[in-house]
N, C-alpha and C positions, 0 to 999 in steps of 0.2 A: 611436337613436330620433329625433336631429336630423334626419336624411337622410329618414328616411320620412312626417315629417311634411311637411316641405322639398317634398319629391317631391309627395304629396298635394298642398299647397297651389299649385304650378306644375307641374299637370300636362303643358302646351307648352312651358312649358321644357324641362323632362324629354325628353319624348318629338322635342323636336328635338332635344340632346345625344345621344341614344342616335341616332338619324337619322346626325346629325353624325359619330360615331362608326364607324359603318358603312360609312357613302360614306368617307370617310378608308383601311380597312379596304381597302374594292374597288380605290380608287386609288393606292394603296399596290403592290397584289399587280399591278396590270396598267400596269407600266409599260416593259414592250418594244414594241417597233417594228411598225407593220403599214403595209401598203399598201390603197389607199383608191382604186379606180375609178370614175370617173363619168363615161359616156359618151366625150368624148377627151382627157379629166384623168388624173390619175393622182397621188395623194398620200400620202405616206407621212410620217407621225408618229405618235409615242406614243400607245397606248391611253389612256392617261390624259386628252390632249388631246379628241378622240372621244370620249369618255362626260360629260368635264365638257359637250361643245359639245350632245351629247344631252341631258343633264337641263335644260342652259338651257330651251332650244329645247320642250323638253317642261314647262317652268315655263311659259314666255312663251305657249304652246297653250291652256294651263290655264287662267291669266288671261284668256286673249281669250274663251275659252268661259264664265267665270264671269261675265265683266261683261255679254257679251251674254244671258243667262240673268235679270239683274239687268234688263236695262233690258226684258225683254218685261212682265214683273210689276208 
């Protein structure tokens, strides 16, 4: 019954633990090698590496769209 109240009362705790949990889960399973072309690049490393560089990348997107959202208001 400790847990459920616990959980009630931080519900953003929670729900980034289990977040946490998850991405952990994905990066975990996808940690072989791929190759990475861009125009006359060519890069090969770890899935793992690639999806952290996407979620940043798609955080820092986030941000820039919330704050400019913030500042028309």
């Amino acid at each position: 019954m400790k847990f459920i109240t616990f959980a009630r009362r931080h519900k953003a705790l929670t729900l980034l633990t289990l977040i946490s949990f998850v991405v952990l889960i994905v990066l975990f399973q996808n940690s072989d090698s791929v190759n990475f072309n861009v125009l006359f690049w060519r890069f090969s490393a770890q899935k793992v590496i690639f999806i952290l560089v996407a979620m940043f990348l798609g955080y820092i997107i986030g941000k820039l769209v919330e704050l400019s959202f913030r500042k028309r208001s």
